[in-house]
N, C-alpha and C positions, 0 to 999 in steps of 0.2 A: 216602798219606794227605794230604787237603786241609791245607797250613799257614797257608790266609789268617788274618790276624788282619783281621776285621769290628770297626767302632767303631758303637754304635749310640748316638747322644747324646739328650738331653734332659733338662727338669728332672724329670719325674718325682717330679711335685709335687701329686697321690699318684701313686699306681703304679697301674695298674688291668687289667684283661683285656685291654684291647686292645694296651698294652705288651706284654703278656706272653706275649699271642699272634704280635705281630712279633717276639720274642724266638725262640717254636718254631719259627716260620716259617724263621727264620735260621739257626737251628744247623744246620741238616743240610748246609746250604750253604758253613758257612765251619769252618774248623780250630779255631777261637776267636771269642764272642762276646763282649765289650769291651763291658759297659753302664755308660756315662760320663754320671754326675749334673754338669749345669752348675754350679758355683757362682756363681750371678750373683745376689748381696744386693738387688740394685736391682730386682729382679722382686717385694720382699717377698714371699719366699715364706712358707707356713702349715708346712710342714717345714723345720727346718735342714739340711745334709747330711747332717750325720753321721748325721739322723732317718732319711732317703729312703738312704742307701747302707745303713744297717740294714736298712729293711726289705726290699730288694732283695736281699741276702744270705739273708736268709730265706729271701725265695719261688723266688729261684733255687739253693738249697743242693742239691736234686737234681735239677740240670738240669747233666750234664756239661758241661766247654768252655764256660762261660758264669765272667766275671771283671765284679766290680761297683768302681770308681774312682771317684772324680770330678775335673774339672778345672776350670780355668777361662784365660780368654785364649783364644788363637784354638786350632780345635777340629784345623788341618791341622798347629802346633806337638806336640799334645799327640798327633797319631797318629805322628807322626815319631820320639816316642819311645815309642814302644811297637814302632815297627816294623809298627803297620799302613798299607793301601792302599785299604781299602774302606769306605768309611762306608753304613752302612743308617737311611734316614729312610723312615717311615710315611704313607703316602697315605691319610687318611680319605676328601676327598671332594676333587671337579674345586678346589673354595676353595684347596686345599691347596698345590696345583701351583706357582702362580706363586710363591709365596714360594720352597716349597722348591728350584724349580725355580734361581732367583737365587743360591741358596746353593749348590747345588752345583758352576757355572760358578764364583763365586768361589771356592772351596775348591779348583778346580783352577786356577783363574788362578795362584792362592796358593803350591799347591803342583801341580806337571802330573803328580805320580804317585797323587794323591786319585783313587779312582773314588765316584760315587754310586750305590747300589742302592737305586730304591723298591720298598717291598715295603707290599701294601695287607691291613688285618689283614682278619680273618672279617666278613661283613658286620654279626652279630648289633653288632660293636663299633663301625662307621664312621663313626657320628656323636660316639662320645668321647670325651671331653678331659678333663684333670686339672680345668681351668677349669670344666668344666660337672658334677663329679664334688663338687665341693665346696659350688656353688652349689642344686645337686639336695639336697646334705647339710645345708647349713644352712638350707633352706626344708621341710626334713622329708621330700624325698622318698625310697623304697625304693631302696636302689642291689644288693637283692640279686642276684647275678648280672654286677654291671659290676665293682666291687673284690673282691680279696680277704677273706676274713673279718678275719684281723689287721688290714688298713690301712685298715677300717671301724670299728674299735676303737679305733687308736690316732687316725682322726678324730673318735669322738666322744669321748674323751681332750682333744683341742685344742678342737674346735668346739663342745664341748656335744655333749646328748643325740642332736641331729640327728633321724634316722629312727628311732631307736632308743624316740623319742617322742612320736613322730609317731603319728595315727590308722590302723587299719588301711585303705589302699586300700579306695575302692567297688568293690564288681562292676559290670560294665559294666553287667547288667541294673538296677542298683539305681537309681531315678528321683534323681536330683539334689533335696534341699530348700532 
């Protein structure tokens, strides 16, 4: 039996389908998947942690092998004690690369037994982002099918009504007035 322990980081600030499609992506891969909330206050985030490590307990309560933390400080500290090796970060699009790309050289500068795994979600997801999941929200638009139902609720809990009152979408055939 695979015993890697995978760390898969971010703020996860909301959570949405394409997390959580690199999340299935991952498990069959690794012994344990490790979903580690940043806590980094200076992002002001719209969830607090203990919000985002709830809701992630939720939607991963039956997904075996799958443990929800959060940390903060440096991310090759916080795998050192867990005893993992493998960090898993998400490739949406080519944009993605060079950042993530920087980080995983340093994670191993850092530490030289880090390895990095990108893993790229389903395409339906590769354009999304918590950042673009929120902004879609508070301008009214439909996010069904990109979040979960809960963490569509518990956004419009925080953000207001959002999509929730918003007008219904036109049909494409419907002429613009």
């Amino acid at each position: 039996m695979n015993r890697t322990v995978a760390v898969y980081p971010g703020s996860f600030d909301p959570v949405h389908h394409g997390h959580l499609d690199v999340i299935d992506r991952c498990r069959p891969l690794f012994g344990e998947v490790v979903v580690a909330v940043l806590a980094n206050e200076e992002k002001q985030p719209c969830f607090s942690v203990e919000e985002r490590l709830e809701m992630l307990r939720e939607l991963l309560a039956d997904r075996p092998g799958c443990r929800v933390e959060s940390f903060s400080g440096l991310l090759v500290d916080f795998m050192d004690r867990l005893g993992a090796r493998c960090v898993v970060r998400g490739l949406r699009a080519v944009s993605d690369f060079e950042y993530e790309f920087q980080m995983a050289l340093m994670n191993r500068r850092l530490n030289p037994r880090v390895e990095t795994v990108f893993m790229m979600p389903h395409e339906d997801y590769s354009y999304l982002s918590s950042r673009l999941v929120k902004e879609v929200f508070r301008l009214g638009g439909d996010l069904t099918g990109l979040v979960p139902q809960p963490v569509l609720e518990r956004l419009g809990r925080r953000l207001g009504a959002g999509a929730a009152a918003a007008p219904a979408p036109r049909r494409a055939a419907e002429p613009a007035r």
